[in-house]
C-alpha positions in Angstrom: 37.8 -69.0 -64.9 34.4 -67.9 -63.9 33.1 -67.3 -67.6 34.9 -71.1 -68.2 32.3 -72.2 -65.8 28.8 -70.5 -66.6 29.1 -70.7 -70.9 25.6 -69.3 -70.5 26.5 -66.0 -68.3 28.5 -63.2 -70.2 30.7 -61.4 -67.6 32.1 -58.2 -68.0 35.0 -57.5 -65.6 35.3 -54.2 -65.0 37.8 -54.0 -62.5 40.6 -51.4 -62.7 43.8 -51.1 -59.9 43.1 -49.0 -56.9 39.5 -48.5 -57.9 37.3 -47.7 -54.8 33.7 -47.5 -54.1 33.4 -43.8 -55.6 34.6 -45.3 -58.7 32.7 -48.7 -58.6 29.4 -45.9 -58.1 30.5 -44.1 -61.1 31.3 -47.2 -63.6 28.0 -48.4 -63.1 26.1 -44.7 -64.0 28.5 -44.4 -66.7 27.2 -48.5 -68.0 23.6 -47.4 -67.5 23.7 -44.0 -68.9 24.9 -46.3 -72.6 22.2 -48.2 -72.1 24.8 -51.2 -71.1 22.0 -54.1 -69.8 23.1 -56.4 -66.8 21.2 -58.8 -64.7 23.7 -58.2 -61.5 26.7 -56.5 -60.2 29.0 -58.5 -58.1 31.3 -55.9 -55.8 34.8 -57.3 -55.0 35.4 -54.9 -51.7 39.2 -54.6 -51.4 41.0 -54.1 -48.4 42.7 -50.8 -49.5 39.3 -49.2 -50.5 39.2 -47.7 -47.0 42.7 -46.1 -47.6 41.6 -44.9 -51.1 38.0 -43.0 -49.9 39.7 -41.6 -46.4 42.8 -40.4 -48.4 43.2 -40.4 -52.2 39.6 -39.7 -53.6 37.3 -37.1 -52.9 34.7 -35.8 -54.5 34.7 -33.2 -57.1 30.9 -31.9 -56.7 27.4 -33.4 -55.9 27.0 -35.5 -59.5 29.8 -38.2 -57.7 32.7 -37.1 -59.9 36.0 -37.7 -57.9 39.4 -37.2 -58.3 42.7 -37.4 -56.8 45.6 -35.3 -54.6 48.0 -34.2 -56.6 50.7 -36.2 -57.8 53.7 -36.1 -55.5 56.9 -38.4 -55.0 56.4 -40.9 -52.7 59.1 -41.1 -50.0 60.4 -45.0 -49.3 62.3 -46.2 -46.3 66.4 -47.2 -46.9 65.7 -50.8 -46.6 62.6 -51.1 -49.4 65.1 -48.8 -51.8 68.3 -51.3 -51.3 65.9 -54.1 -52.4 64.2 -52.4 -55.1 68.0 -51.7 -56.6 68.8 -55.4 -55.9 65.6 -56.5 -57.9 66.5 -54.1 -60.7 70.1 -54.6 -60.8 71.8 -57.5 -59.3 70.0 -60.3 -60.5 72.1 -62.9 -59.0 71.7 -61.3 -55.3 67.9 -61.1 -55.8 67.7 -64.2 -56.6 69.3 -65.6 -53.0 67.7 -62.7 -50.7 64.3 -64.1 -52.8 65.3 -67.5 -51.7 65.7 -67.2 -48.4 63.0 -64.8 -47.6 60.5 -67.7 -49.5 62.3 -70.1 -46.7 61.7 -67.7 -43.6 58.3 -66.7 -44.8 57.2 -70.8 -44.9 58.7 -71.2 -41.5 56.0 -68.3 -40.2 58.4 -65.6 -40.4 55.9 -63.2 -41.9 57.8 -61.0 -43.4 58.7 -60.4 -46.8 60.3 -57.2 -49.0 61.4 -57.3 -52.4 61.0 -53.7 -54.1 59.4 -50.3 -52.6 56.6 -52.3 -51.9 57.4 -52.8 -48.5 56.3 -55.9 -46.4 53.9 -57.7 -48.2 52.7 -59.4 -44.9 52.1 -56.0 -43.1 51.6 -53.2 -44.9 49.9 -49.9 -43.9 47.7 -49.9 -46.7 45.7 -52.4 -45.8 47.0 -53.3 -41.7 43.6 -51.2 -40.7 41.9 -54.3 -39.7 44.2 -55.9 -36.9 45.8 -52.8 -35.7 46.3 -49.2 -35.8 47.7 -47.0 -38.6 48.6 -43.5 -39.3 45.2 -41.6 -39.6 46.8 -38.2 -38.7 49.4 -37.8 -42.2 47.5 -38.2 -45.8 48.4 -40.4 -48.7 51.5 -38.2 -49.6 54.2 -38.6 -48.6 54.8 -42.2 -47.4 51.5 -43.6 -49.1 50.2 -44.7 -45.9 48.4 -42.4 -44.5 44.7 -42.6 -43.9 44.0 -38.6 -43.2 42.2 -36.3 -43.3 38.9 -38.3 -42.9 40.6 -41.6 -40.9 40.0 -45.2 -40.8 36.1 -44.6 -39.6 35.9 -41.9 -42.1 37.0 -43.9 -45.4 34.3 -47.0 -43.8 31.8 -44.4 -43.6 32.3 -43.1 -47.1 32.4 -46.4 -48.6 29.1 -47.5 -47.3 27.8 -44.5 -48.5 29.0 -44.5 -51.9 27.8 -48.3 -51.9 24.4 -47.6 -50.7 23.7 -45.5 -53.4 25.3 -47.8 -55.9 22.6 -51.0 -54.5 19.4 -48.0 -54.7 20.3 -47.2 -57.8 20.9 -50.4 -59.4 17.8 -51.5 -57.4 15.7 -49.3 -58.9 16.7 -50.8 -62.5 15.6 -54.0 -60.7 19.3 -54.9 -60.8 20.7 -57.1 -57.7 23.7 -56.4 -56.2 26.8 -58.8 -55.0 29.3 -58.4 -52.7 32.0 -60.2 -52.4 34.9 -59.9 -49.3 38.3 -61.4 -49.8 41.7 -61.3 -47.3 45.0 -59.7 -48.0 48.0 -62.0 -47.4 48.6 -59.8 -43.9 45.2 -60.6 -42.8 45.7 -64.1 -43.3 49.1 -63.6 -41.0 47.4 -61.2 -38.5 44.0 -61.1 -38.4 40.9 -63.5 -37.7 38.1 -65.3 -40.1 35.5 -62.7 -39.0 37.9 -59.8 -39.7 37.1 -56.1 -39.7 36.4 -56.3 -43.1 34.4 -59.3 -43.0 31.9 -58.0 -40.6 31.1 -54.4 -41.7 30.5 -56.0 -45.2 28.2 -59.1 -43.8 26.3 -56.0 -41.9 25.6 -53.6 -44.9 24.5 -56.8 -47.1 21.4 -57.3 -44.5 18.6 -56.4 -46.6 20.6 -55.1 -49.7 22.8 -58.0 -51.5 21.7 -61.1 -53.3 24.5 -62.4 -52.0 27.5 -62.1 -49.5 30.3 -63.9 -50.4 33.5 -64.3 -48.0 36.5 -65.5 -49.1 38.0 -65.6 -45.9 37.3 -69.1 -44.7 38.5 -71.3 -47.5 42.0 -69.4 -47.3 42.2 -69.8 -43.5 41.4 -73.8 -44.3 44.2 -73.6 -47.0 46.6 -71.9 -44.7 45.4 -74.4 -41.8 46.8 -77.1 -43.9 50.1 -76.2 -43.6 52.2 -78.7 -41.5 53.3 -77.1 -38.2 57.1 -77.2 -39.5 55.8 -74.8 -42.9 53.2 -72.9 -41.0 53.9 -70.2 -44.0 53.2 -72.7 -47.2 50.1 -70.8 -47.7 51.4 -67.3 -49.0 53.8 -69.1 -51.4 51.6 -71.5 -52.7 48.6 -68.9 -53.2 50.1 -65.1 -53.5 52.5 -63.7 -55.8 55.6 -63.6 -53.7 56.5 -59.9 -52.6 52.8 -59.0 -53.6 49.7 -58.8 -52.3 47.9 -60.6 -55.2 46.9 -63.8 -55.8 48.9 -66.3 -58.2 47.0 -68.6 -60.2 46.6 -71.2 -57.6 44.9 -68.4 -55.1 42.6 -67.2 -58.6 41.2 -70.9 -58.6 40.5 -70.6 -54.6 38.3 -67.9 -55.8 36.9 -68.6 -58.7 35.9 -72.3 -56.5 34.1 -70.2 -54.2 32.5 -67.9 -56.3 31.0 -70.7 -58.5 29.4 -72.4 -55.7 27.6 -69.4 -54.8 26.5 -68.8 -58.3 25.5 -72.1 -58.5 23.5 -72.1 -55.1 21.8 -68.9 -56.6 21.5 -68.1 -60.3 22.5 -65.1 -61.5 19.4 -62.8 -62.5 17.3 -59.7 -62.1 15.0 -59.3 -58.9 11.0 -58.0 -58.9 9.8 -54.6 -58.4 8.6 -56.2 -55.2 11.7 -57.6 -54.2 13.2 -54.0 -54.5 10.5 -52.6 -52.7 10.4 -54.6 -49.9 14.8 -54.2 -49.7 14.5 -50.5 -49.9 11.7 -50.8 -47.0 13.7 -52.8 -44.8 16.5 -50.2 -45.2 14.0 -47.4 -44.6 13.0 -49.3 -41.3 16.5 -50.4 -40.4 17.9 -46.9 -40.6 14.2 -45.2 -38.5 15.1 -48.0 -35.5 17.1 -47.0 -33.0 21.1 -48.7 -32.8 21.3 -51.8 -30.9 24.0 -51.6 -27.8 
């Protein structure tokens, strides 16, 4: 949609599932070292990237290089298996439980199951910002778990693997992005200023181009909802049983987006500009915290 838009950009999306900011560090050396020229790098911070750097990555040595626990079968509750063999099996029975779960869900029941999944509306993985979650098991073996590092421990990590991501870029003169978007549960659950929202907004001061927040035009969409289908928003933007959006909620964004790159063209920054940013975050980090 994006590259629709700006015929004279060329965008190269290098987004990849459960990618975190260890990996978004790494994609960029590994564009750099080839000699791969960009004017800016736009960050699409997920809500699971917290889970993935307090749990699942870690790194292998001091060059960055991560990897993974090893691989072990996830263990699922008895409801999420009984759906998943409905989905796979009894096409007919899917088909109603689908239908009235998409009727309950529009009414503001927020909950919603249709494989292994789990509840699309509440779901461990990304529940960290509205309440708490299991920080003391790892990702094996419910794929929940936030340990051994913990909800503060994953933030931590992913600011640091981001601010070296933004000094190295910046000392290619390349700006850097960021760009914040809600989870159907945090639509459900949490607030416009979410967790999420504001540790972003903080770590952009003196670092991003731009800071970009989806969250406000889906809590307008899901604001217009008449009182009698307060949930019209997750079916109308989300893949039902999924976290993702449909093509409806990929316009939202790309909407958003544009209007941002229109506001500010995409481009490089000066060797001052860097200068003075990596200043500021010199200064910023010598000052002492605020209470």
């Amino acid at each position: 949609m994006l590259a629709s838009r700006f015929p004279q950009y060329e965008f190269l999306n290098g987004g990849v599932s459960s990618y975190s900011p260890s990996n978004y560090l790494n994609t960029a050396r590994l564009l750099t070292a080839r000699g791969i020229k960009f004017d800016e790098a736009m960050v699409f911070i997920d809500i699971s990237d917290v889970q993935d750097e307090a749990a699942f990555y870690h790194d292998v040595d001091a060059s960055g290089a991560v990897t993974g626990p090893a691989r072990k079968p996830l263990v699922f509750g008895r409801y999420e298996r009984w759906r998943d063999f409905v989905a796979e099996h009894l096409f007919l029975t899917n088909y109603l439980v689908d239908a009235v779960q998409a009727a309950l869900v529009r009414l503001g029941y927020y909950h919603v199951t249709t494989g292994l999944l789990g509840n699309a509306l509440d779901l461990d993985r990304g529940a960290w910002t509205y309440r708490p979650v299991n920080e003391a098991e790892g990702f094996y073996p419910s794929g929940s778990g936030y340990g051994p590092l913990g909800v503060r421990g994953g933030i931590a990590k992913e600011e640091e693997k981001m601010t070296t991501l933004w000094q190295e870029l910046a000392a290619r003169g390349i700006p850097i992005s960021v760009v914040v978007y809600p989870w159907p549960q945090q639509l459900a659950h949490d607030t416009i200023d979410s967790r999420q929202v504001v540790i972003w907004r903080d770590w952009c001061q003196g670092k991003c181009k731009r800071f970009i927040s989806l969250f406000p035009a889906f809590v307008s969409a899901k604001n217009q909802c008449p009182w009698f289908e307060r949930g019209c928003w997750y079916t109308k933007y989300f893949i039902f049983g999924d976290v993702h959006y449909n093509g409806r909620g990929n316009a939202v964004v790309a909407d958003v987006v544009t209007h941002a790159l229109e506001a500010m063209p995409i481009g490089r920054v000066s060797h001052a500009a860097v200068g003075d940013a990596h200043q500021n975050f010199r200064d910023s980090r010598a000052r002492p915290a605020a209470h």
